[in-house]
C-alpha positions in Angstrom: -9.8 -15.9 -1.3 -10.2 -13.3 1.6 -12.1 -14.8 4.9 -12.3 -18.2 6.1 -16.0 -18.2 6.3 -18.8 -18.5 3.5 -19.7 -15.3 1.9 -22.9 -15.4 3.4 -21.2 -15.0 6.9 -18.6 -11.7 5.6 -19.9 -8.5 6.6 -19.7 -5.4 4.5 -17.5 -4.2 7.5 -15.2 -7.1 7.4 -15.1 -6.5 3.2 -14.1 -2.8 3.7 -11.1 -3.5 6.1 -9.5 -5.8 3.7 -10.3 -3.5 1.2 -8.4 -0.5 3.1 -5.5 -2.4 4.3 -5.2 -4.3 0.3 -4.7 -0.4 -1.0 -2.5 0.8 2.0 -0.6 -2.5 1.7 -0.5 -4.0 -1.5 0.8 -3.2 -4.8 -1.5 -5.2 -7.1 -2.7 -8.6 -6.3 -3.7 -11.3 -9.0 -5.8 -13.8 -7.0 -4.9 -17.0 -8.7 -3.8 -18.3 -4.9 -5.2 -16.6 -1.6 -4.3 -13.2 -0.1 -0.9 -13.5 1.7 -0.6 -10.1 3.1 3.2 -11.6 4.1 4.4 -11.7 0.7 3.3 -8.2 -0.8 3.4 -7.6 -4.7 6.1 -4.4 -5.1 3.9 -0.9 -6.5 4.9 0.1 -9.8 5.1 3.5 -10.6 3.7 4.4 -14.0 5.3 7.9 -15.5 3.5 7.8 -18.8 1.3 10.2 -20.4 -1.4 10.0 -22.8 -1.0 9.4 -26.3 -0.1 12.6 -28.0 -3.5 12.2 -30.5 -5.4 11.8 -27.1 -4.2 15.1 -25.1 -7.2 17.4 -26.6 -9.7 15.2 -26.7 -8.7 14.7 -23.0 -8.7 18.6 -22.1 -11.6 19.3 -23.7 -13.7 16.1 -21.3 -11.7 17.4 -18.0 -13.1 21.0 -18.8 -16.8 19.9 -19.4 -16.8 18.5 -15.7 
């Protein structure tokens, strides 16, 4: 779905540029059909928080780090 090559061929070079430009330059992908960096999916912004029950359980994991 990336490279026009077999897999054996695709470098781990070649796999982290696409990788870098899919994050700088896509906002989701769902690779039914191949990569068209022409026709980018919009980002969506997410400006939800945790569940209410979740918040202490949360707190408590982020301190232990």
């Amino acid at each position: 779905m990336f490279f026009d090559k077999k897999w054996e061929d695709v470098t781990d070079q070649e796999i982290e540029d696409i990788s870098v430009r899919m994050k700088e330059e896509m906002g989701g992908w769902i690779f039914h059909s191949r990569i068209d960096f022409d026709k980018p999916t919009p980002w969506i912004d997410v400006e939800k928080g945790h569940p209410s029950i979740m918040k202490e359980w949360i707190e408590k994991r982020e301190g232990s780090k």
